[in-house]
C-alpha positions as CSV (number, residue, x, y, z in Angstrom):
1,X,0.0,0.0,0.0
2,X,2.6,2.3,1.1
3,X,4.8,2.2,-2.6
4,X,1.2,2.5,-4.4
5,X,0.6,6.3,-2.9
6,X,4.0,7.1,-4.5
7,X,4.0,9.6,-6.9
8,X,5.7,8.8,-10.2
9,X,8.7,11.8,-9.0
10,X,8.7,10.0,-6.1
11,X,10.0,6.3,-6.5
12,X,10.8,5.4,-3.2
13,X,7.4,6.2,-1.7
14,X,8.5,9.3,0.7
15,X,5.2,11.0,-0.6
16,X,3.1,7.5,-0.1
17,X,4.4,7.4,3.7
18,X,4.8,11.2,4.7
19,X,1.9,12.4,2.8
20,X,-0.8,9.4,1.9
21,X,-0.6,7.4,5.5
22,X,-1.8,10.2,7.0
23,X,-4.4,11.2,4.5
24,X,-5.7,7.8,4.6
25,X,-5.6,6.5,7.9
26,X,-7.7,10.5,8.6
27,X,-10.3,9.4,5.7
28,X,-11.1,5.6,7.5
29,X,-11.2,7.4,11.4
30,X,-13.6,10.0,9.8
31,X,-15.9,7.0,8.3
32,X,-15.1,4.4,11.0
33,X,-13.4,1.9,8.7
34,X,-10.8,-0.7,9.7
35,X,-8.7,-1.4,6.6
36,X,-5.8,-4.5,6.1
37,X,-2.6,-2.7,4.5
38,X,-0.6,-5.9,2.2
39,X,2.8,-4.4,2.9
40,X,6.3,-5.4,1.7
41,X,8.9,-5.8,5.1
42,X,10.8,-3.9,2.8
43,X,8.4,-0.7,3.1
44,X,7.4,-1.6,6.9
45,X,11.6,-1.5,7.5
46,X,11.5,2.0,5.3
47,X,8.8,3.6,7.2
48,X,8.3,2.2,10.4
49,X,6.9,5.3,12.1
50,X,3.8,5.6,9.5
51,X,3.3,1.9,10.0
52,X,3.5,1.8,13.6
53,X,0.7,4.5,13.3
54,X,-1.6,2.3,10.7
55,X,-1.7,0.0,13.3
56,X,-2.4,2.4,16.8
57,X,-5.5,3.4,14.4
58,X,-6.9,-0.4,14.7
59,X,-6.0,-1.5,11.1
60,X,-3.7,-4.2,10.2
61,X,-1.0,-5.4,8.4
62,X,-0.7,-8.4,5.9
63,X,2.4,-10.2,4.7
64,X,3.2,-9.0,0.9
65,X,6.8,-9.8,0.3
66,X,9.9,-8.2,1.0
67,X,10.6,-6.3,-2.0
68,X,7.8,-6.8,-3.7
69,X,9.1,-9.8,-5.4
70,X,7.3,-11.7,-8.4
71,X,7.9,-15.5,-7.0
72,X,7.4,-16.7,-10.2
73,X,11.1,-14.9,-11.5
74,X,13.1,-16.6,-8.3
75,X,13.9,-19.4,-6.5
76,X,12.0,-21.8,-4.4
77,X,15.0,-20.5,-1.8
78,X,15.2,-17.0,-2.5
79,X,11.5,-16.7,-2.0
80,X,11.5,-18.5,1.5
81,X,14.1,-16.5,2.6
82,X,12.3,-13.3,1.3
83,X,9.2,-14.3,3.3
84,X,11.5,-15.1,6.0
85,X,13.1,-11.9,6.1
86,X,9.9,-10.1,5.8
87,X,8.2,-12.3,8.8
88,X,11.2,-11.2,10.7
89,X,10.5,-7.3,9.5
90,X,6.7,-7.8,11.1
91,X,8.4,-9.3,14.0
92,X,10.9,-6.1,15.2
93,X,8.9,-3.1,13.6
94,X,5.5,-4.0,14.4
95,X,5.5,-7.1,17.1
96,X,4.5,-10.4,16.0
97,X,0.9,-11.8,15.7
98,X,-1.3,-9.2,17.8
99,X,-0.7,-5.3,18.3
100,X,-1.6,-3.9,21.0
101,X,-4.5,-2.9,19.4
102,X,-5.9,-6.6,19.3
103,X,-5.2,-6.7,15.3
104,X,-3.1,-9.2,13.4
105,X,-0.4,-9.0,12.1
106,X,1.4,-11.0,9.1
107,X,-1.3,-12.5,6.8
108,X,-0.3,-13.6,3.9
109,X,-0.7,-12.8,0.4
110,X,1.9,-13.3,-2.0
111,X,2.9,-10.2,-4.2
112,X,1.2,-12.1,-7.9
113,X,-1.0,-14.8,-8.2
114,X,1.3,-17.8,-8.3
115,X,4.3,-18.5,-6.3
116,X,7.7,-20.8,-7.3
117,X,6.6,-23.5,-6.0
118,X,3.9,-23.5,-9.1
119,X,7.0,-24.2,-11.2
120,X,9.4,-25.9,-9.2
């Protein structure tokens, strides 16, 4: 969520995270809606002061990668190590399974459709 606010002059999301975050997570308190943000570690590890704050508000956080990675252009390795790395990202930034706000933390959804294990 946080690389998808960027704006094309901003590539590595400053705008998204300084700008967007707060916009949003403003929007869903003014209408009452709790949102699930399918993050990359890589953006959690980037910005972990907005993301801290996405999940104070009472949303949550879902498991999207590290980079962003297409599983389908790696290793069976490389991506468990990738998911690894980002598990450990949701781990030290955030905490690991609950917040303190009672929402979870780490679902998963892979960043495309199919994984390598499709092709392995």
């Amino acid at each position: 969520m946080l690389g998808r606010l960027a704006r094309d002059e901003d590539p590595v999301g400053e705008f998204g995270a300084e700008v967007g975050v707060p916009r949003l997570l403003s929007l869903y308190k003014r209408y009452g809606v709790r949102t699930t943000w399918f993050t990359p570690g890589h953006s959690i590890d980037t910005f972990p002061e907005q993301c801290k704050k996405v999940l104070d508000d009472g949303h949550e956080f879902g498991h999207h990668g590290y980079y962003h990675e297409n599983p389908t252009m790696i290793s069976g390795d490389t991506e468990r190590r990738l998911v690894d790395l980002a598990f450990a990202t949701f781990k030290t930034v955030l905490g690991s399974g609950r917040s303190g706000t009672g929402r979870r933390t780490g679902t998963t959804a892979t960043p495309r459709w199919t994984s390598s294990r499709a092709r392995d």
